[in-house]
PDB file with SEQRES, HELIX, SHEET and CRYST1 records, atoms N, CA, C and O in Angstrom:
SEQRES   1 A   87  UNK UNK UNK UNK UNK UNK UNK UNK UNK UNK UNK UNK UNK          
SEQRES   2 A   87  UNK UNK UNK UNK UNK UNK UNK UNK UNK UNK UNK UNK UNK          
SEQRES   3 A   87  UNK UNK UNK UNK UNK UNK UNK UNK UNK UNK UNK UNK UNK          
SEQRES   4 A   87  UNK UNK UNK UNK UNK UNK UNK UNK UNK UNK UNK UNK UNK          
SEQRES   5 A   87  UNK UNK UNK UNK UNK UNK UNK UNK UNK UNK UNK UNK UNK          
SEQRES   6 A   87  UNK UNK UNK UNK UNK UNK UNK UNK UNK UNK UNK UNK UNK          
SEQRES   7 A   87  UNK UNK UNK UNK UNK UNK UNK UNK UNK                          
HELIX    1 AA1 UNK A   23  UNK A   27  1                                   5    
HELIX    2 AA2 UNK A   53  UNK A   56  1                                   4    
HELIX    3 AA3 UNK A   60  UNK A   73  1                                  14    
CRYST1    1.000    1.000    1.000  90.00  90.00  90.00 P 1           1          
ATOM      1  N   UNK A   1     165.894  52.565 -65.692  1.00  0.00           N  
ATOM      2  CA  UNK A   1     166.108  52.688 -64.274  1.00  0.00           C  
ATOM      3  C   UNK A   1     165.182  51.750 -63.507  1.00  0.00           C  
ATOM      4  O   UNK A   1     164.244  52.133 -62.808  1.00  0.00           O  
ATOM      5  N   UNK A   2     165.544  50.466 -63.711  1.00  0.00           N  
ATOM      6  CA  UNK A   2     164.526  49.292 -63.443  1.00  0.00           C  
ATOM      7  C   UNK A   2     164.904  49.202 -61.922  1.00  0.00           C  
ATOM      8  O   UNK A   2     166.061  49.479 -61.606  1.00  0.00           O  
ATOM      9  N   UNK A   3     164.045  48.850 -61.013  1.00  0.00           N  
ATOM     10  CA  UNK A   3     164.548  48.378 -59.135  1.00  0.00           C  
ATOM     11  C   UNK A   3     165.169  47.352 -59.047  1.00  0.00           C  
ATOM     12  O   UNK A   3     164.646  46.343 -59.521  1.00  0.00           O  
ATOM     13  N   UNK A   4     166.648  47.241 -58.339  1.00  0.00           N  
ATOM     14  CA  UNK A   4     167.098  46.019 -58.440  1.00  0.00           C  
ATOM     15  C   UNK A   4     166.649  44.871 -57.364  1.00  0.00           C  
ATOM     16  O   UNK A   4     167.028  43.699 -57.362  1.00  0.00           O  
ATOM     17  N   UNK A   5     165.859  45.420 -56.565  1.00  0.00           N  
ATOM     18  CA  UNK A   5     165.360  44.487 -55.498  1.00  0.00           C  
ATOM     19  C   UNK A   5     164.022  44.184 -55.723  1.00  0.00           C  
ATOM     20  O   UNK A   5     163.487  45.031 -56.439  1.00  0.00           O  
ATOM     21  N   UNK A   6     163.145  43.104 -55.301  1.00  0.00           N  
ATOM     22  CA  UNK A   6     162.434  42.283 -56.071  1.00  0.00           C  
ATOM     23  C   UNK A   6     161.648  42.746 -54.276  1.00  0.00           C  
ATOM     24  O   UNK A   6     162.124  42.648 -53.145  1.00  0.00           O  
ATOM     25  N   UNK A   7     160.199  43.283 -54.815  1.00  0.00           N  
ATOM     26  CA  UNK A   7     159.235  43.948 -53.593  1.00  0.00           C  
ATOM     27  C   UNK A   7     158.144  42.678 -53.924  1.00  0.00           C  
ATOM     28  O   UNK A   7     157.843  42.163 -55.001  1.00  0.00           O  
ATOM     29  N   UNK A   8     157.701  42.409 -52.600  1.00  0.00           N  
ATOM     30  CA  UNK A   8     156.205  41.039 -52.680  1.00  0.00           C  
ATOM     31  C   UNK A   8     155.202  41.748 -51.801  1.00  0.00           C  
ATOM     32  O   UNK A   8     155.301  42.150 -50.642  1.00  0.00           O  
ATOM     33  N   UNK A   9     154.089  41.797 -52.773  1.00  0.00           N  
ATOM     34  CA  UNK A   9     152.663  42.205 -51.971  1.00  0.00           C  
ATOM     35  C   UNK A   9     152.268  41.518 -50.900  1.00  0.00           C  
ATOM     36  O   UNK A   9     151.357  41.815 -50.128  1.00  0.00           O  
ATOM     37  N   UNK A  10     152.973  40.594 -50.872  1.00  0.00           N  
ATOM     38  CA  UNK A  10     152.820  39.783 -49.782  1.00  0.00           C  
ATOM     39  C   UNK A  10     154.252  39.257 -49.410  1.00  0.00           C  
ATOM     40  O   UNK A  10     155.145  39.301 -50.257  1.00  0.00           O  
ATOM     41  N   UNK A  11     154.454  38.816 -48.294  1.00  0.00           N  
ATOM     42  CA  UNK A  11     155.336  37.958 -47.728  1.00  0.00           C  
ATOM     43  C   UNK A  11     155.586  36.620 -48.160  1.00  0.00           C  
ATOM     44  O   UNK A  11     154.737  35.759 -48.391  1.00  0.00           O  
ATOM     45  N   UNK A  12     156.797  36.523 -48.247  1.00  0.00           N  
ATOM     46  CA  UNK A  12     157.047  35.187 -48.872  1.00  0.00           C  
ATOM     47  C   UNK A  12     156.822  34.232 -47.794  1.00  0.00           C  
ATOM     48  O   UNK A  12     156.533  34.440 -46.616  1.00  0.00           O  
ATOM     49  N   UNK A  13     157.025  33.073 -48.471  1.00  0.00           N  
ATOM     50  CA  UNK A  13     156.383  31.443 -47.506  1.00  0.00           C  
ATOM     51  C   UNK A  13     158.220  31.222 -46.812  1.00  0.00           C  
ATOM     52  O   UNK A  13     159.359  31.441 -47.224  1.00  0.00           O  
ATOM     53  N   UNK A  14     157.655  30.741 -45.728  1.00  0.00           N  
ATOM     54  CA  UNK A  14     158.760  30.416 -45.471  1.00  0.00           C  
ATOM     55  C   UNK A  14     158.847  28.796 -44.776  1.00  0.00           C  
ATOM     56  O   UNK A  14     158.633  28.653 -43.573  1.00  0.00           O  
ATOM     57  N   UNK A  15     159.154  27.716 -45.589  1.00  0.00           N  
ATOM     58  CA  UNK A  15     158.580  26.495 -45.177  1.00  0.00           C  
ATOM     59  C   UNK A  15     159.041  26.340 -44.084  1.00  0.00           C  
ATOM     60  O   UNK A  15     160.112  26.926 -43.924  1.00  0.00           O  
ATOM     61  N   UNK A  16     158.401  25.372 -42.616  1.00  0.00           N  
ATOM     62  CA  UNK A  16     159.137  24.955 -41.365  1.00  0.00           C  
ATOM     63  C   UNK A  16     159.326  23.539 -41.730  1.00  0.00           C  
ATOM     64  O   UNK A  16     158.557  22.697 -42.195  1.00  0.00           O  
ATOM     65  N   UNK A  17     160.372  23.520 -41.440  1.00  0.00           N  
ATOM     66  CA  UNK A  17     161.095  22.008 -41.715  1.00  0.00           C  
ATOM     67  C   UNK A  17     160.810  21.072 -40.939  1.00  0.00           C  
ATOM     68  O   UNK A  17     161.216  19.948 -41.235  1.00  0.00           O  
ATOM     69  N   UNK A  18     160.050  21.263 -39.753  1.00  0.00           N  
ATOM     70  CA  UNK A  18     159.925  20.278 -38.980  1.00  0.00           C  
ATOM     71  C   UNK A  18     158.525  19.795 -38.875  1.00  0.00           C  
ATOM     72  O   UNK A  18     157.486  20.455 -38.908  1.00  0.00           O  
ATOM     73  N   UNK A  19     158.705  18.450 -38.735  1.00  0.00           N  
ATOM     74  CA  UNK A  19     157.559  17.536 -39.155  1.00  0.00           C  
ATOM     75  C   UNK A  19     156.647  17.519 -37.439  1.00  0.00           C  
ATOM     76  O   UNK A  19     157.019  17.476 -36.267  1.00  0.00           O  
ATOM     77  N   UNK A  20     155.440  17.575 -38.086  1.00  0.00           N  
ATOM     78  CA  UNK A  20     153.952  17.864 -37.185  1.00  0.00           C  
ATOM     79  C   UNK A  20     153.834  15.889 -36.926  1.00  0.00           C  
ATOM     80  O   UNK A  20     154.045  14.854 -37.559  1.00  0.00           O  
ATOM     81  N   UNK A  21     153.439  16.266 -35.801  1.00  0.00           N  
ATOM     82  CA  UNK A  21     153.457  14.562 -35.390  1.00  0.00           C  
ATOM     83  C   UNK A  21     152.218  14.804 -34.093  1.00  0.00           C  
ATOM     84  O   UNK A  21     152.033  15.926 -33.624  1.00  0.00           O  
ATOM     85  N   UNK A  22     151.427  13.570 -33.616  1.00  0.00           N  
ATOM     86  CA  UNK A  22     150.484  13.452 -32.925  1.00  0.00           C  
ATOM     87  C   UNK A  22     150.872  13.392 -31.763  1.00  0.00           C  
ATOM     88  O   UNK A  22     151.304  12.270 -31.495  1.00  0.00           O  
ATOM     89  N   UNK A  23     150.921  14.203 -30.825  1.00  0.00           N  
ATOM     90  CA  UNK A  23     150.957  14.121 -29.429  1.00  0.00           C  
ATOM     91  C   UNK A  23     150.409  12.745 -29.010  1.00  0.00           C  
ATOM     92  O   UNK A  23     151.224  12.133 -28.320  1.00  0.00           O  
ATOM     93  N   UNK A  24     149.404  12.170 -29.203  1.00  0.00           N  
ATOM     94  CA  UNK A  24     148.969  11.368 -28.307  1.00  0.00           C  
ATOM     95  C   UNK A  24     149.449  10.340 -28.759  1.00  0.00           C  
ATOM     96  O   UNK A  24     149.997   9.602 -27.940  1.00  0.00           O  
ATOM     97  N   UNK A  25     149.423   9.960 -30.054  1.00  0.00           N  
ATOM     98  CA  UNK A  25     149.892   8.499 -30.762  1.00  0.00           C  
ATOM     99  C   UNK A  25     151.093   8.692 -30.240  1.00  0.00           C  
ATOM    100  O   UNK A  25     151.209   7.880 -29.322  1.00  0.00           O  
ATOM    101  N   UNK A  26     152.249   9.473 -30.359  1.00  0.00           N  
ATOM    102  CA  UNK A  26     153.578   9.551 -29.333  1.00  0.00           C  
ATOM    103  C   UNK A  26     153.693   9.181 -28.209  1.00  0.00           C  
ATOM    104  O   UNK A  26     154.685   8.489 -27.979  1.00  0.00           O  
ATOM    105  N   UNK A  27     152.947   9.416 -27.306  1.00  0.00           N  
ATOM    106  CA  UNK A  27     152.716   9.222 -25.675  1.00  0.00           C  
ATOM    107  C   UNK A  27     152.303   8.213 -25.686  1.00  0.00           C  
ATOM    108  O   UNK A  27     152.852   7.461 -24.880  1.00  0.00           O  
ATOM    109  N   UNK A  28     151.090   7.550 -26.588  1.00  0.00           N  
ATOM    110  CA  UNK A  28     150.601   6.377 -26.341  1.00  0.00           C  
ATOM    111  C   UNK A  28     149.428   7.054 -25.157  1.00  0.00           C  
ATOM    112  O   UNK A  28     149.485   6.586 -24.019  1.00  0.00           O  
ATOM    113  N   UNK A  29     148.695   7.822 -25.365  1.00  0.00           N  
ATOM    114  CA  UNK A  29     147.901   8.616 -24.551  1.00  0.00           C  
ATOM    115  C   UNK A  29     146.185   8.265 -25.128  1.00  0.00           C  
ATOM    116  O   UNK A  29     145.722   9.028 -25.975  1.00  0.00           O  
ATOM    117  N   UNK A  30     145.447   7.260 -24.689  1.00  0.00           N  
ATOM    118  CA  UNK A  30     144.611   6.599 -25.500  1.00  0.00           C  
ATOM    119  C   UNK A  30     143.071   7.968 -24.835  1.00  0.00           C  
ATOM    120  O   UNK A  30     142.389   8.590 -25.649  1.00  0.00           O  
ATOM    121  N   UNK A  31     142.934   8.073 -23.664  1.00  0.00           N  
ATOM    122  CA  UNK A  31     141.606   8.768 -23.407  1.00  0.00           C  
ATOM    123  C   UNK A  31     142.201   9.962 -22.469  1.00  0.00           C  
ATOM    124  O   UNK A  31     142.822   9.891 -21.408  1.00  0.00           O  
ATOM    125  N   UNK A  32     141.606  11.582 -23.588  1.00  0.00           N  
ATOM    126  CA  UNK A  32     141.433  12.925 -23.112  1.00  0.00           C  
ATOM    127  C   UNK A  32     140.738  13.285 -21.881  1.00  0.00           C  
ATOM    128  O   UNK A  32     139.517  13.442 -21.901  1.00  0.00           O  
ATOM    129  N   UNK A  33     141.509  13.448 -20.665  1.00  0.00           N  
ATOM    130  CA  UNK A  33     139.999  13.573 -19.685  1.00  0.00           C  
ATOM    131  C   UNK A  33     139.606  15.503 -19.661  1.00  0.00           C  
ATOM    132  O   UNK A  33     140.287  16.527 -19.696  1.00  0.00           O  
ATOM    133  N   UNK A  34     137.926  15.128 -19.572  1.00  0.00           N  
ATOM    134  CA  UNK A  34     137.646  16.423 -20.172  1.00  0.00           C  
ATOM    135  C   UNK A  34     137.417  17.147 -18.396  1.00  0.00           C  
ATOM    136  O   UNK A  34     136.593  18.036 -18.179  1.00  0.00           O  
ATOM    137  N   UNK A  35     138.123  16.676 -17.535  1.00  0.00           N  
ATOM    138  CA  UNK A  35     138.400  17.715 -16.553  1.00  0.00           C  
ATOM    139  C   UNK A  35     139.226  18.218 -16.287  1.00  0.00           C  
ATOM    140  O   UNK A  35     139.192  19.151 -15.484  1.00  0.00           O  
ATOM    141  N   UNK A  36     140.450  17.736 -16.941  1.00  0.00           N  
ATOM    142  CA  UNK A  36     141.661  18.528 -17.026  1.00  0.00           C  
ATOM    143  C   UNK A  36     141.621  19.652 -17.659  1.00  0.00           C  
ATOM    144  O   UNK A  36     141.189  19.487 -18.800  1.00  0.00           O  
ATOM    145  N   UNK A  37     141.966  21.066 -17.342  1.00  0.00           N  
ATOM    146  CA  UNK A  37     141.303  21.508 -17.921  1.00  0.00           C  
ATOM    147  C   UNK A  37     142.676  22.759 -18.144  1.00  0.00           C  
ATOM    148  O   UNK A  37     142.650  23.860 -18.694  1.00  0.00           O  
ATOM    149  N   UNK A  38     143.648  22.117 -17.549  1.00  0.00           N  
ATOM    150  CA  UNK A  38     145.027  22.735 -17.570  1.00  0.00           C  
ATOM    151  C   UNK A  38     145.845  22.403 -19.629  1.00  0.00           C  
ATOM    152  O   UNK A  38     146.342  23.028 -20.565  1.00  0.00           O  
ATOM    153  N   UNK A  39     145.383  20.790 -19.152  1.00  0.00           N  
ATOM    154  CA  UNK A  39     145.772  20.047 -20.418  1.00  0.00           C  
ATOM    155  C   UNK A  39     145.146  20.503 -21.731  1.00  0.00           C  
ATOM    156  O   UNK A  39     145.833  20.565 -22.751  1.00  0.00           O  
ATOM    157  N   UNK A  40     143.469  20.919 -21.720  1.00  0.00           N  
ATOM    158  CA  UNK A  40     142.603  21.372 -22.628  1.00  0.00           C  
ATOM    159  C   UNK A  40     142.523  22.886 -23.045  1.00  0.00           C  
ATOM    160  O   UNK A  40     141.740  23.420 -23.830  1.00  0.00           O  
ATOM    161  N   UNK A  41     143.542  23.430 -22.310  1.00  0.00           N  
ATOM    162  CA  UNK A  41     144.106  25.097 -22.217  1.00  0.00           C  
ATOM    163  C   UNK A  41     144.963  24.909 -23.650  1.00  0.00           C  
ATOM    164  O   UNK A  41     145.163  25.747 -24.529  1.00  0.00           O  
ATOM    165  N   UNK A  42     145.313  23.777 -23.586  1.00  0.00           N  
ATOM    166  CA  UNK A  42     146.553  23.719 -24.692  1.00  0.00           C  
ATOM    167  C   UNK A  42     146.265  24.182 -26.024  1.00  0.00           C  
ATOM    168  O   UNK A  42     146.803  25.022 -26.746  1.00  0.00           O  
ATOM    169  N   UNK A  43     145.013  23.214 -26.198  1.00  0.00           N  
ATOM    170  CA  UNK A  43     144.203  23.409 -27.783  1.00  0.00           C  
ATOM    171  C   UNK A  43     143.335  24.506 -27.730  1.00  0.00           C  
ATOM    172  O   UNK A  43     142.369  24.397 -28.485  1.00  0.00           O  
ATOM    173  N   UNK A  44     143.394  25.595 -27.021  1.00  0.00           N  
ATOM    174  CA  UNK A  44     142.082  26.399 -26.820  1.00  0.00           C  
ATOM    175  C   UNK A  44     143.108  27.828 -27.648  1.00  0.00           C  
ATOM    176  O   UNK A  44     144.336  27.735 -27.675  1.00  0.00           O  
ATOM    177  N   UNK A  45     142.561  28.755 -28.110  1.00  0.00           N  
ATOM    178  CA  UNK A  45     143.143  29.945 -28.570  1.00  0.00           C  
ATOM    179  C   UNK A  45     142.913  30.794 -27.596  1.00  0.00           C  
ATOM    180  O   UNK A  45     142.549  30.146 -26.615  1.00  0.00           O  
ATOM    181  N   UNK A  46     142.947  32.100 -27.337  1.00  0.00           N  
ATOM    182  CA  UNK A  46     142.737  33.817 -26.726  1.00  0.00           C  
ATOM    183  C   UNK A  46     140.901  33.335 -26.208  1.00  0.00           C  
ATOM    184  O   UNK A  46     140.409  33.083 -25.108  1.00  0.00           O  
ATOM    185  N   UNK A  47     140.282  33.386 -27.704  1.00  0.00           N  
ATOM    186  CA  UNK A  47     138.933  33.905 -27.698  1.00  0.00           C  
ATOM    187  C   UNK A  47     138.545  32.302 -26.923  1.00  0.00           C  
ATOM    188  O   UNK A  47     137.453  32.469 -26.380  1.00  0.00           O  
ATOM    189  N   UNK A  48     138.881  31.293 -26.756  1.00  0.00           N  
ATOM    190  CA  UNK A  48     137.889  30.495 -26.716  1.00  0.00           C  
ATOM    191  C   UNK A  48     137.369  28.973 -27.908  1.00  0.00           C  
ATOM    192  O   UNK A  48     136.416  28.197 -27.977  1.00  0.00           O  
ATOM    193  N   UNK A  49     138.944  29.267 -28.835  1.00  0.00           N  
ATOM    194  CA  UNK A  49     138.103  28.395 -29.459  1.00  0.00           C  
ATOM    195  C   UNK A  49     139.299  27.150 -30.116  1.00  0.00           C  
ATOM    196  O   UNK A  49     140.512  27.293 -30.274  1.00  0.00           O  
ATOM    197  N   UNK A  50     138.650  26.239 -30.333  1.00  0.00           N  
ATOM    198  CA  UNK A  50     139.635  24.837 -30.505  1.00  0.00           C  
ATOM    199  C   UNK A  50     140.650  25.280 -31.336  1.00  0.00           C  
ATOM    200  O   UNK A  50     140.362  26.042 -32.259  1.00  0.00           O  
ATOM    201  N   UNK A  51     141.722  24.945 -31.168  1.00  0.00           N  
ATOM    202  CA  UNK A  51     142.484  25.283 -32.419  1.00  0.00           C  
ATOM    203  C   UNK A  51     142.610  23.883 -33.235  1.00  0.00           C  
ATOM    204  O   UNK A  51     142.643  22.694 -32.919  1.00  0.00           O  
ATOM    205  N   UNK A  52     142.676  24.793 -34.711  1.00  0.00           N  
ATOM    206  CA  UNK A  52     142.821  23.656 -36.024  1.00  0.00           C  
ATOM    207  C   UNK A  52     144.338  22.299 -35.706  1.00  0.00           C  
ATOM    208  O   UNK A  52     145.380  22.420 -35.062  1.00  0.00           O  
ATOM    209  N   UNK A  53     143.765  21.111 -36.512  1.00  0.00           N  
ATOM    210  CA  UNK A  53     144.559  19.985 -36.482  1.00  0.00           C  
ATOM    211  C   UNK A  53     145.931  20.627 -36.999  1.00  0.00           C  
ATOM    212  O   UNK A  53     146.950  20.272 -36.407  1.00  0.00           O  
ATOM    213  N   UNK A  54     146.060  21.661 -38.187  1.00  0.00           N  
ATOM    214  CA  UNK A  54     147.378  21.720 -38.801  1.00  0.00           C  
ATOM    215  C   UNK A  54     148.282  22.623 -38.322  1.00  0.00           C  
ATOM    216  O   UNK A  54     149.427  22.870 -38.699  1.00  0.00           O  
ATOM    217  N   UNK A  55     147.502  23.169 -37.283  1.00  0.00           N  
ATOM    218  CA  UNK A  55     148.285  23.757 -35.978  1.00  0.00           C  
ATOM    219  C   UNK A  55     149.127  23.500 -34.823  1.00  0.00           C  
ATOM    220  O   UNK A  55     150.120  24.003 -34.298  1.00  0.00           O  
ATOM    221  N   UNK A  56     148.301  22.470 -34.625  1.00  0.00           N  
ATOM    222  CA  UNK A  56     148.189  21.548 -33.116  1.00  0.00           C  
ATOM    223  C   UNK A  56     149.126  20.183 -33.882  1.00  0.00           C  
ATOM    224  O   UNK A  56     150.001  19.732 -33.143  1.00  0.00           O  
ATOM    225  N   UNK A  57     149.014  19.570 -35.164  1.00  0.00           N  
ATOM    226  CA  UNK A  57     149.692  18.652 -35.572  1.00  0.00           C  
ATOM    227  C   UNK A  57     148.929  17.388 -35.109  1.00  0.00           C  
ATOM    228  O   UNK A  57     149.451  16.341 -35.493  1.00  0.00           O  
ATOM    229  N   UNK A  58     147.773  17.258 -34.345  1.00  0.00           N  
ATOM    230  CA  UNK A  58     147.319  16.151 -34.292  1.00  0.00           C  
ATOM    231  C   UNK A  58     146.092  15.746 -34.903  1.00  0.00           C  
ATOM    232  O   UNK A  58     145.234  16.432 -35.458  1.00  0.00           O  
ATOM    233  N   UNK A  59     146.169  14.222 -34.659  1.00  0.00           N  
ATOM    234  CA  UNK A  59     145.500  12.980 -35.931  1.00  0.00           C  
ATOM    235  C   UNK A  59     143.705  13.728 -35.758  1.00  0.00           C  
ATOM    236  O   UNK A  59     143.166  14.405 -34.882  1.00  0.00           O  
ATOM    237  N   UNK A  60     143.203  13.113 -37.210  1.00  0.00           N  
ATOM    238  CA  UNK A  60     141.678  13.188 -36.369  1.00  0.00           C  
ATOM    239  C   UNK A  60     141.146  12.795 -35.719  1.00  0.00           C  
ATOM    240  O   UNK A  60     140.245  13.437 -35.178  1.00  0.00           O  
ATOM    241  N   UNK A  61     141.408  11.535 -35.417  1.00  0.00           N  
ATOM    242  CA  UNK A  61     140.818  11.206 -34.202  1.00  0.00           C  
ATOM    243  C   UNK A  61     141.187  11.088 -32.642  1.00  0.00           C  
ATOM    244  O   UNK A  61     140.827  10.224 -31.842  1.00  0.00           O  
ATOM    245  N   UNK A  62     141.918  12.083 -32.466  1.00  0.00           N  
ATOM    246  CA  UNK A  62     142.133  12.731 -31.590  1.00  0.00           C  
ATOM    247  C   UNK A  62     141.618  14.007 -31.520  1.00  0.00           C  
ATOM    248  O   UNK A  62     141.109  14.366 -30.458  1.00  0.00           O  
ATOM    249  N   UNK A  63     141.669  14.941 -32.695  1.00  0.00           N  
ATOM    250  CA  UNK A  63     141.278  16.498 -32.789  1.00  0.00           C  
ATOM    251  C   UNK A  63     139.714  15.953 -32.302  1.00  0.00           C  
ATOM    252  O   UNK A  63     139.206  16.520 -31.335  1.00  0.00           O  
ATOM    253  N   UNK A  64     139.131  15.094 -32.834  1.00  0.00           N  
ATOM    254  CA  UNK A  64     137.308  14.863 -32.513  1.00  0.00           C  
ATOM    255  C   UNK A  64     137.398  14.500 -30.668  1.00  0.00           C  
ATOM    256  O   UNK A  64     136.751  15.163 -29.857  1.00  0.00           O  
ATOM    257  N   UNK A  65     137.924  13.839 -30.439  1.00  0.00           N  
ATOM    258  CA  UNK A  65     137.802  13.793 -28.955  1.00  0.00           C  
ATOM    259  C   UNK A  65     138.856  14.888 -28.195  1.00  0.00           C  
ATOM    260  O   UNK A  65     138.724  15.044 -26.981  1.00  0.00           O  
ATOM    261  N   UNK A  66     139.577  15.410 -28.698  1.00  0.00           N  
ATOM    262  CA  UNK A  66     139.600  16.538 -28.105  1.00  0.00           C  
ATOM    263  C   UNK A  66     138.110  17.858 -28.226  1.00  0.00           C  
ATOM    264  O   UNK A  66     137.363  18.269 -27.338  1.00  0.00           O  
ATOM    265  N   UNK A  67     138.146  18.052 -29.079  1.00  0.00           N  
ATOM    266  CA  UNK A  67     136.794  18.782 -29.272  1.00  0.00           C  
ATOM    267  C   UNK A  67     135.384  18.465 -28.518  1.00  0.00           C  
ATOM    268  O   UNK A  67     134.499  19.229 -28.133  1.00  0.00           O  
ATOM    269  N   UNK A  68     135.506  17.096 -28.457  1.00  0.00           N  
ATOM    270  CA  UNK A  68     134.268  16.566 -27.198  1.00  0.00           C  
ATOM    271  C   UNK A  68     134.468  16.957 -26.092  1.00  0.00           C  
ATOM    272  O   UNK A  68     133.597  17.621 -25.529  1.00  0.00           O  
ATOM    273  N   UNK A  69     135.784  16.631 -25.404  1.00  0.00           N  
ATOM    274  CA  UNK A  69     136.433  16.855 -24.278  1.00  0.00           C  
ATOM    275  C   UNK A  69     135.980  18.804 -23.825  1.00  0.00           C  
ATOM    276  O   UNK A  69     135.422  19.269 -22.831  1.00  0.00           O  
ATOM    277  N   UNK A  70     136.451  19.378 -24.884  1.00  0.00           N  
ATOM    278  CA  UNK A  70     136.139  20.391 -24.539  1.00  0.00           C  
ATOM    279  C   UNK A  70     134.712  20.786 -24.616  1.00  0.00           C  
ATOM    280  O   UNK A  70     134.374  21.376 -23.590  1.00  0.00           O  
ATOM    281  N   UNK A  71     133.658  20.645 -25.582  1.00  0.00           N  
ATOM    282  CA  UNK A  71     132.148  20.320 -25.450  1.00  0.00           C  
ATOM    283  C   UNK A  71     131.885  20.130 -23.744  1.00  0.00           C  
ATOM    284  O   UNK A  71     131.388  21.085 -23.148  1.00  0.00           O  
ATOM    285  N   UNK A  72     132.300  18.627 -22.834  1.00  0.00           N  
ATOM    286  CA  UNK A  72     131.832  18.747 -21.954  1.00  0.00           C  
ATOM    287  C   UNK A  72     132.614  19.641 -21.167  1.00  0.00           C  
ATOM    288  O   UNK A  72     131.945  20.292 -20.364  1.00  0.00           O  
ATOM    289  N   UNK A  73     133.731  19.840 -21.168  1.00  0.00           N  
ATOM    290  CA  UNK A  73     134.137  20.894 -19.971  1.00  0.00           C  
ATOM    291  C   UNK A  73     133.573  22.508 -20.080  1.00  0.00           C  
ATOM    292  O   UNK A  73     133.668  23.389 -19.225  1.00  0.00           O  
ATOM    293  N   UNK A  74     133.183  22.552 -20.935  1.00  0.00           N  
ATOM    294  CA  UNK A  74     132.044  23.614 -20.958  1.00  0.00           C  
ATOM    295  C   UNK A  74     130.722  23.703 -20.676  1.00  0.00           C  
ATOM    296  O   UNK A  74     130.005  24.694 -20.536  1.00  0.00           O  
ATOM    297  N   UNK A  75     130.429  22.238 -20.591  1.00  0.00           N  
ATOM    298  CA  UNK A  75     129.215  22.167 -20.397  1.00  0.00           C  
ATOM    299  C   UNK A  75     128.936  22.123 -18.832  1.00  0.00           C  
ATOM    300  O   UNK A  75     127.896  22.652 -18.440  1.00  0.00           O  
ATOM    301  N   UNK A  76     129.445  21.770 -18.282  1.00  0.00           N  
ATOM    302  CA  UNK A  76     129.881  21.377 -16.791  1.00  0.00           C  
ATOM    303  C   UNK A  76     130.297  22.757 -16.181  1.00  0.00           C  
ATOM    304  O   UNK A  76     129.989  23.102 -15.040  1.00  0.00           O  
ATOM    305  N   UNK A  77     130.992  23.475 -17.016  1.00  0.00           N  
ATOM    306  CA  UNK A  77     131.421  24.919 -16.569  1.00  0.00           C  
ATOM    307  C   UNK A  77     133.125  24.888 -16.173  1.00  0.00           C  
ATOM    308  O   UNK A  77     133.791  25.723 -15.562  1.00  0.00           O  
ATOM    309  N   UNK A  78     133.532  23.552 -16.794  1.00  0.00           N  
ATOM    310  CA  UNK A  78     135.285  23.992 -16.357  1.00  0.00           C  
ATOM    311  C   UNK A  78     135.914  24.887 -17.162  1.00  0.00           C  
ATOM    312  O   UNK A  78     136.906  25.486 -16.748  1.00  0.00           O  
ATOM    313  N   UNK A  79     135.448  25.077 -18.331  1.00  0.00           N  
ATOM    314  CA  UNK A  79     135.734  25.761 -19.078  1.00  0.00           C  
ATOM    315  C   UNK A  79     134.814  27.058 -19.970  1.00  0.00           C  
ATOM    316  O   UNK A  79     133.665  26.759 -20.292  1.00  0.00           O  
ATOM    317  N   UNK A  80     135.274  28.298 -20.303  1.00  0.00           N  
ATOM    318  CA  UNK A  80     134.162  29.125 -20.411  1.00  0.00           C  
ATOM    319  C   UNK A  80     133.955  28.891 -22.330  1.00  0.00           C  
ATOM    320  O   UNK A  80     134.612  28.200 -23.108  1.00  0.00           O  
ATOM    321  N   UNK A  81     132.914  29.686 -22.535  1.00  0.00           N  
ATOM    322  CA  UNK A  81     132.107  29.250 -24.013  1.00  0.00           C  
ATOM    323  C   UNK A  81     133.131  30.236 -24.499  1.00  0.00           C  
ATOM    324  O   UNK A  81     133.991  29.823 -25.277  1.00  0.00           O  
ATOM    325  N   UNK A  82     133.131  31.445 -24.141  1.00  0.00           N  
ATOM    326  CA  UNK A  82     133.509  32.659 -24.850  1.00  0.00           C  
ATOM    327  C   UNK A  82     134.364  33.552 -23.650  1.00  0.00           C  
ATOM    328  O   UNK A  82     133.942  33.747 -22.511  1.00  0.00           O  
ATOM    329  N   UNK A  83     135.783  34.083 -24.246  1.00  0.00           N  
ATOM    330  CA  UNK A  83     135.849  34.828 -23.016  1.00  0.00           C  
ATOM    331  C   UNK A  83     136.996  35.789 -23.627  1.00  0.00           C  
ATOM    332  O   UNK A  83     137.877  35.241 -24.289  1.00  0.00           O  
ATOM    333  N   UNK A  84     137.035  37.085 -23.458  1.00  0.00           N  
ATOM    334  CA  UNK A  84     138.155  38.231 -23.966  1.00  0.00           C  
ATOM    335  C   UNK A  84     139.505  37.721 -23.340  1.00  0.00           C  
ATOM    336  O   UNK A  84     140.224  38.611 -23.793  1.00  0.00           O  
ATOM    337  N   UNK A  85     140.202  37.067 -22.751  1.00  0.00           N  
ATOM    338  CA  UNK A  85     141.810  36.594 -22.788  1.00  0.00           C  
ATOM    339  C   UNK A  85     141.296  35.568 -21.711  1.00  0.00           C  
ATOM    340  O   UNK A  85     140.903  35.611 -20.545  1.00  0.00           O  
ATOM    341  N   UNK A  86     141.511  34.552 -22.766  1.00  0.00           N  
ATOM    342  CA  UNK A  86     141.748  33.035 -21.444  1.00  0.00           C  
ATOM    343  C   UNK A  86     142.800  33.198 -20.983  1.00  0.00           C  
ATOM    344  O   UNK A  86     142.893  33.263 -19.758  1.00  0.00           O  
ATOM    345  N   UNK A  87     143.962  33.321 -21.813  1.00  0.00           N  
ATOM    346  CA  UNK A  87     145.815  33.099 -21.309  1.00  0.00           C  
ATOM    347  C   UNK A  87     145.922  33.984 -20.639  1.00  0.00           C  
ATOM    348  O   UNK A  87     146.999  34.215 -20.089  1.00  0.00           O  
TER     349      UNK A  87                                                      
END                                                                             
């Protein structure tokens, strides 16, 4: 009396077919300004914090100057360090 349906301790993968590409190399978007701070909302999560390249789909050297960008808009105060719901 074997189960005929096949149970996973986990959830299976489910690949997304669609290919991650660089926002900025697309646009042709050469310098992040770190006072925008509408634009820098984009890469930010809930808590406050950068979100990863394989998320966001963009190059490293963009993820590094995005990450600066946000460095100074925090530093300046456009943006907060830590905060219970940015969105």
């Amino acid at each position: 009396m074997a189960r005929e349906t096949i149970q996973y301790v986990t959830a299976p993968k489910v690949e997304d077919t669609r290919k991650k590409y660089c926002r900025f190399k697309k646009n042709g978007i050469k310098y992040i300004d770190y006072k925008d701070a509408n634009f820098l909302l984009k890469f930010i999560n809930d808590q406050g914090k950068v979100l990863p390249r394989r998320l966001t789909g963009t190059s490293l050297k963009f993820q590094r100057k995005i990450a600066q960008a946000v460095k100074r808009a925090r530093h300046i105060g456009i943006l907060p360090y830590v905060t219970d719901s940015l969105k």
